[in-house]
Structures are given as C-alpha cells and as structure tokens.
C-alpha positions in Angstrom: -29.2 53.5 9.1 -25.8 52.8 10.4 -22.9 55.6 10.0 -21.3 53.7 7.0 -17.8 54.7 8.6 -17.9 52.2 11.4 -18.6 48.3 11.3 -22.6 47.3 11.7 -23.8 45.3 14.1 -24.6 41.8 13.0 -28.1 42.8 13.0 -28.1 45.8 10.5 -25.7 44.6 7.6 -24.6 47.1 5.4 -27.7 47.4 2.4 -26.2 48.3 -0.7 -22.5 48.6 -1.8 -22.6 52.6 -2.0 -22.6 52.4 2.5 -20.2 49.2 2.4 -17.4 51.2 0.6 -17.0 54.0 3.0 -16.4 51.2 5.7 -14.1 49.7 3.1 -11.7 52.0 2.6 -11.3 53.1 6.1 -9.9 49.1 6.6 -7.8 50.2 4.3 -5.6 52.8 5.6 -2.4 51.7 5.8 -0.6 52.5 2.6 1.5 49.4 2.5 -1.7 47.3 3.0 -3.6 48.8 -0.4 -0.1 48.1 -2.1 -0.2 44.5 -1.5 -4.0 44.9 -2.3 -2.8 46.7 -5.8 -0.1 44.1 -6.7 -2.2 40.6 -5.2 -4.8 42.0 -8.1 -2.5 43.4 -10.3 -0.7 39.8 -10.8 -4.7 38.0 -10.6 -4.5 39.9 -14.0 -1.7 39.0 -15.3 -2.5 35.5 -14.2 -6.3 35.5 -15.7 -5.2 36.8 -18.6 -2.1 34.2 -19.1 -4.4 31.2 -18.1 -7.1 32.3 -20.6 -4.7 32.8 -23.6 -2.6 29.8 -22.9 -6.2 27.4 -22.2 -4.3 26.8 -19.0 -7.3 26.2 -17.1 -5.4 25.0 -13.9 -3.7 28.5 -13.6 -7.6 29.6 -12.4 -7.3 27.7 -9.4 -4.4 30.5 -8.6 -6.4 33.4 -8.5 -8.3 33.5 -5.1 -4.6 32.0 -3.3 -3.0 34.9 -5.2 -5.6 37.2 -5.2 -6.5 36.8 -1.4 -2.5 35.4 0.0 -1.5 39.5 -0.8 -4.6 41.5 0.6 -4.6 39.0 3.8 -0.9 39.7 4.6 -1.6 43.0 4.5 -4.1 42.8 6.6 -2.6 40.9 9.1 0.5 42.1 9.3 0.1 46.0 8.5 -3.2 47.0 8.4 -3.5 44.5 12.0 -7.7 43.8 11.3 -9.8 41.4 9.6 -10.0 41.1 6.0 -14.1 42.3 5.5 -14.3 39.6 3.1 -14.9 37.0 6.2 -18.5 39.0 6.7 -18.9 40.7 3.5 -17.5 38.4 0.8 -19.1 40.2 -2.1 -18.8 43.9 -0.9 -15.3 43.1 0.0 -14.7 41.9 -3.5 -16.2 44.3 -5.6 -14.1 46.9 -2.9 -10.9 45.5 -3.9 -11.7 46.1 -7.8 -13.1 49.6 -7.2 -10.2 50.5 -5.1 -7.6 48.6 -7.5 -9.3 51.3 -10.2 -9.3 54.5 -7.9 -5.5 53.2 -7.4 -4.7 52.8 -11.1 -7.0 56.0 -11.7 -4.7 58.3 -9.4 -7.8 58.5 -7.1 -6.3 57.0 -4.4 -2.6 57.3 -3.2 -0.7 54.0 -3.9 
C-alpha cells in the first residue's frame, strides 16, 4: 500500500477515503488556500439553502461554479498544484466537507 502522504501512481489509486485524506490535506497547506476552500463552501451553503427555500431551482446550477471558482483559485494561485478533484472527484469532495467541518470544528487552523 502506498504511503497515503504522497500522490499514487496511476496504477495503485488510493482504496478507501480514510488513505485519500492524509494526501488531502497535505494539498492543502497553504492557509489562504483552505480559506477560500472554507468561504467557496461556506457561501455553497448559503446558496443551497437560499435556492431551496425560495424554489429557486436555477440558483443550483451555482453551486459547483461557486463551490469549485473559490477552492481552484486557491489552488492555482496559492497553494500552486492541482485541485485532486481532476483524479479523485469524489475523495476530493467529501475532503472539502470533512475539512470545511474540522475548520468550523476548530480542528484545523482557518
């Protein structure tokens, strides 16, 4: 099994979400990059919770721009890799969530 600190080849993928996250988070060390990662989902919130009491179904198609326009520009302009959502859409999405929590949580430093 690979060390679940560095990037897998293409050939061993990571096998459960519990060895993804590890990998996750270490994509994540610039501070100003999990901030835009915090407020992108923060506002996907606010957004969801807006278009669901209003029926404004349109406001959905906001989400992933809003959700996705925040974490990439941190990414590409502070954190300076590739958003792990290009290889690992789902682990990178339930990362953001569980990382938005230990955020909220006081887990990890906003």
């Amino acid at each position: 099994m690979p060390d679940s600190r560095t990037r897998p080849s293409d050939t061993q993928p990571f096998d459960s979400f519990r060895s993804f996250y590890p990998f996750y988070l270490s994509e994540h060390a610039n501070r100003t990059c999990r901030r835009l990662h915090f407020i992108g989902s923060l506002i996907v919130l606010a957004i969801l919770c807006w278009s669901l009491a209003q029926q404004a179904w349109a406001g959905l198609a906001l989400l992933p721009l809003v959700g996705y326009g925040f974490a990439w520009v941190g990414h590409f302009f502070f954190e300076h890799n590739r958003p792990a959502t290009f290889k690992y859409p789902l682990y990178s999405l339930a990362g953001d969530w569980v990382m938005f929590w230990q955020i909220a949580t006081g887990k990890i430093r906003f």
